[in-house]
N, C-alpha and C positions, 0 to 999 in steps of 0.2 A: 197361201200357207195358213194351217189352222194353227190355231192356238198351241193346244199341244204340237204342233210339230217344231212350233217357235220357241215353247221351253226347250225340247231335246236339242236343238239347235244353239239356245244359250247355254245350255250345260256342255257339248260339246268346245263349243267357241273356247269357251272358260279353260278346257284343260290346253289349247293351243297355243295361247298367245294373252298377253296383257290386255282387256277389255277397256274399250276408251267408251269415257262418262262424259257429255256432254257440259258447257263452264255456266256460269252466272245467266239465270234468265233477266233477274232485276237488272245490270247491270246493260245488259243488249236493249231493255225497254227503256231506259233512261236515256239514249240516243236517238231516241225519235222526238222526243219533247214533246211530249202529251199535253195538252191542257184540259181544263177540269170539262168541256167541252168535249174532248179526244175521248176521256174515260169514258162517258156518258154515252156518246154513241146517241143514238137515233130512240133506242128502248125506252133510255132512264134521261131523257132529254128533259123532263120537269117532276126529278126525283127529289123531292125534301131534304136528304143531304149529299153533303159533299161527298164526291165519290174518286177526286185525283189521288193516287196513290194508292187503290186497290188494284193492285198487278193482276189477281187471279179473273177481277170481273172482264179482262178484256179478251177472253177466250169466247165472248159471247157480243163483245162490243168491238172489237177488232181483231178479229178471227184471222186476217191478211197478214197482221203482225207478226204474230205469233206463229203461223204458218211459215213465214218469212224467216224468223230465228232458227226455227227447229230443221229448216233447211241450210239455214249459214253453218251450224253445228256439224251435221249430217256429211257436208259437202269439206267441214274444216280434219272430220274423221272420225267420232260419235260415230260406237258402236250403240249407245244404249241415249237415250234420250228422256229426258225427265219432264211428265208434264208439269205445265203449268199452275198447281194446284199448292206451292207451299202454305196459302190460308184457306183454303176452299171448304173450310168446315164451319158450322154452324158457330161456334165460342166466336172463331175470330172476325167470321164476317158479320157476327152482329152490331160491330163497330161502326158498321156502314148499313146495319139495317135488315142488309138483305141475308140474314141467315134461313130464310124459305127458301131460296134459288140455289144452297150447297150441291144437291145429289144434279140439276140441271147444269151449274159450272164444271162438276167432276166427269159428266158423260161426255159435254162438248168438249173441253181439254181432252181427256183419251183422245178421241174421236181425231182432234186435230195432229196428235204426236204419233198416233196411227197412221194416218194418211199418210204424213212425211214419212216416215219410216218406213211405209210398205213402197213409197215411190222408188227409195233408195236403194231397196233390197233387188228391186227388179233391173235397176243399172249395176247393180254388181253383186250375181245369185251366190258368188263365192263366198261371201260378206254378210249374211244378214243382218238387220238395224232388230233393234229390240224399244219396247217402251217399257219407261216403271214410271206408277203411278206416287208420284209426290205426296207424302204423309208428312206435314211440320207438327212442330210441337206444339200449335196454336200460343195464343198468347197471355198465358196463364200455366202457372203449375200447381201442381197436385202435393208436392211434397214441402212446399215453403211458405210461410205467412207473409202476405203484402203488407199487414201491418207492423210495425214493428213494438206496438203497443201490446199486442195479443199474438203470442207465438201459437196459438193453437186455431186460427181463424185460417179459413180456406179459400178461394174466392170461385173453386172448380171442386166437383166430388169425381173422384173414379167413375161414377154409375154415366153423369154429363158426359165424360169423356171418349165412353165405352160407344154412347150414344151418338155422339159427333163424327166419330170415326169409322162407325160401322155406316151410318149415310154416304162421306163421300167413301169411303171402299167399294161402297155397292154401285156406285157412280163411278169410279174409276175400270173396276173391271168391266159392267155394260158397255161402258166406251170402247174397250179393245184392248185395257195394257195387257201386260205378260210379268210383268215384275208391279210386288209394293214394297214400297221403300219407304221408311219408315225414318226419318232424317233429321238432321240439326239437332240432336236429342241434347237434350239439357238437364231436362228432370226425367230418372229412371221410369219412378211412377209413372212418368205420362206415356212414356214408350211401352210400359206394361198394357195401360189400359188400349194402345192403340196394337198391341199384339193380340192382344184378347178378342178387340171386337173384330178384326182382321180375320180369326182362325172363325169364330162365330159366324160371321159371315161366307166364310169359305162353304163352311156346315150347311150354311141357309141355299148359296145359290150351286150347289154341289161341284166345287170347280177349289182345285188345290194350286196355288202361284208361286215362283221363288218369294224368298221374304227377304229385302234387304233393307240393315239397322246399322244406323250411322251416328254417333255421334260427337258431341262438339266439347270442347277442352275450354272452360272459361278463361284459365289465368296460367301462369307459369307453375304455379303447383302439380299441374297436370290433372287438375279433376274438372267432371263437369258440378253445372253448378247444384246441382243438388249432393255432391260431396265424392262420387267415387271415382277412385283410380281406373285407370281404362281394362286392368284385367277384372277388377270386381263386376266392371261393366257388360263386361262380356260373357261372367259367371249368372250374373242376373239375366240375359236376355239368350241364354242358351239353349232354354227347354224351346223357343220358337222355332230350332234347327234352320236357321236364315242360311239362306245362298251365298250371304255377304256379311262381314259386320266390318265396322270402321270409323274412322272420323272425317269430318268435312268442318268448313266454316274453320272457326276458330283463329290459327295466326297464317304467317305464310311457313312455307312447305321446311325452311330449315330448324323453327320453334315448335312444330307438330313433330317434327321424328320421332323422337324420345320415346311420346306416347304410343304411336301408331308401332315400334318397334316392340313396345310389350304386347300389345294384342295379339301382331303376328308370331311370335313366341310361345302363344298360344294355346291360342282360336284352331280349332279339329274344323275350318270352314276358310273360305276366302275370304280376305281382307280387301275392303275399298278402301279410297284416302282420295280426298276431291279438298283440299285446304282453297284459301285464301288468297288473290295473289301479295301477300304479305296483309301487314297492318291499314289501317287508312291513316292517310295523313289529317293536316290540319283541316284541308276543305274536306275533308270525306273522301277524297281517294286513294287510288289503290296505286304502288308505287312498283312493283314487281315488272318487270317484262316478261313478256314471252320466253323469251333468251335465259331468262335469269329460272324462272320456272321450272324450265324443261331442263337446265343441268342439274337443279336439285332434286327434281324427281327420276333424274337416267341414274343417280347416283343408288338410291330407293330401288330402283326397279334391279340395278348390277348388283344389291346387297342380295334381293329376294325377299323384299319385302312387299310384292305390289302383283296382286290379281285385277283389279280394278282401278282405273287413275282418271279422272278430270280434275275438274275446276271449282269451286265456289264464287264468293264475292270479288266482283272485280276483274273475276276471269271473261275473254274473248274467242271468240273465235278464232284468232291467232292463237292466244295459250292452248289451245285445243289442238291447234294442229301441230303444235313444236312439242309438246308434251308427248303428241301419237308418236310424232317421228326421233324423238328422243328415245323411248322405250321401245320402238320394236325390234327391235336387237337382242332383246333379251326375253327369258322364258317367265313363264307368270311361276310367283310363288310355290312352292311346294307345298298342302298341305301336313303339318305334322302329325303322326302319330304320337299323340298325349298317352303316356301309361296312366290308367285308371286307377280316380282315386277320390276322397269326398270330396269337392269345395262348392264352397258356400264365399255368400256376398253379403256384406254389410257396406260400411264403407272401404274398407281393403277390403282384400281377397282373403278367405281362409282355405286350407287345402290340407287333408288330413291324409296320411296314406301314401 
């Protein structure tokens, strides 16, 4: 199946039924028990630094693994599969050095959520698997000072950003996805700049993809952390005409509602929501069940609030598959017809008219 026949297929999909998102890669990679050895791999076997705990480099150093997840997902009922790429850009991987190797990690990721995906599609042609290619916020933003000495200090420019992002996109679509997803948004700016060099690049390698923008809710306030409410959020990231907009990450699914119930309120577009399976506890995990997951999001899906649903942090392949079978009972969201009128984004929404 070509490319184009694989978007008319997820547009399709989308107007039939609730679209299932694949859950937590970090947290599937943490159950094999890597060592700093394991990351390394046979390539960077006498690499100068340490490299345990870069998830994105083992799309090239354990290609089986990840192979392996994208099929536990697929098989748990992921309609859509996310590659492996949430740091796969130059900012973040320079942590570990290798920010030369980003547009090489972002082709062989595609490459790998491709394969699975077209596996799947051929066991069940009623059904087709989709990829979107994982855009994180990298690990810096755009709109906040690290110092707190000098509130006007940057430690990233737009133009960096612009630049980071149009590498691995250009590497994400060579690979094969069909969707960019543009995810865990935190700072508006960054999602700006990474909308930008996304369309840019569309331009460069003449080829148009759904766009899906996710964002994440820092605190109980409901904003993210560069300040906006989730309708301002969605006033700012509108002119991109995304397949998708929504939140992931952030808490578990019953302290995300609030938020995600203003967006789809709306959003003239589908709504994703991939939350957390709750908070982490004391050791760092995740305390949600399966069980517990999928009654709060059948509840989401019976209000009409869910075109889109996985997992985030913490999430399983189980949660993935109680989440599908929770929600298919019910019909995906209804987009609204919004009556026209001015709004604008600051930090709240303004809407004139």
């Amino acid at each position: 199946m070509t490319r184009e026949k694989r978007i008319e297929a997820l547009k399709r999909e989308a107007t039939k039924r609730i679209l299932i998102l694949d859950g937590a890669m970090g947290t599937a990679i943490q159950g094999y028990k890597l060592d700093e050895a394991g990351y390394r791999g046979a390539r960077f076997k006498d690499f100068d630094r340490d490299l345990k705990g870069n998830n994105d480099l083992l799309v090239l150093t354990q290609p089986g693994i990840i192979r392996e997840i994208h099929g536990k997902y697929l098989e748990a009922g992921a309609d859509i599969l996310e590659t492996n790429t949430f740091n796969a850009q130059a900012i973040s991987q320079a942590d570990y050095g290798l920010e030369d190797i980003s547009h090489e990690m972002n082709v062989a990721a595609a490459k790998l959520a491709r394969e699975a995906a077209d596996e799947w599609t051929k066991k069940t042609p009623d059904r087709p698997r989709f990829v979107a290619g994982a855009v994180g916020p990298t690990n810096r933003t755009a709109s906040i000072s690290p110092d707190v000495n000098n509130p006007g200090f940057r430690n990233v420019s737009f133009d960096e950003l612009v630049e980071a992002y149009a590498v691995q996109t250009r590497g994400l679509i060579e690979g094969g996805v069909d969707i960019v997803m543009i995810e865990t948004v935190f700072d508006t700016l960054n999602a700006k700049a990474a909308g930008y060099a996304v369309e840019q690049v569309f331009d460069e390698m003449g080829v148009v993809l759904p766009i899906m923008v996710s964002g994440t809710i820092t605190d109980l306030s409901g904003r993210n952390l560069s300040g906006q409410t989730p309708e301002a959020f969605w006033y700012s990231m509108e002119h991109l005409k995304p397949f998708s907009i929504g939140l992931n990450c952030s808490f578990g699914a019953e302290q995300l509602r609030p938020s995600v119930d203003e967006i789809a309120h709306v959003a003239e577009t589908y709504v994703s929501v991939y939350p957390n399976a709750g908070l982490p506890n004391e050791m760092g995990e995740y305390d949600e069940t399966p069980e517990m997951m999928a009654d709060l999001l059948e509840e989401w899906a019976k209000d009409g609030l869910l075109n889109i649903v996985g997992g985030c942090c913490g999430t399983t392949p189980a949660h993935i598959g109680a989440i599908a079978e929770a929600v298919a009972k019910y019909p995906p969201r209804k987009v609204p017809d919004v009556r026209p009128a001015l709004r604008l984004s600051g930090l709240e929404p303004f809407v004139h008219g």
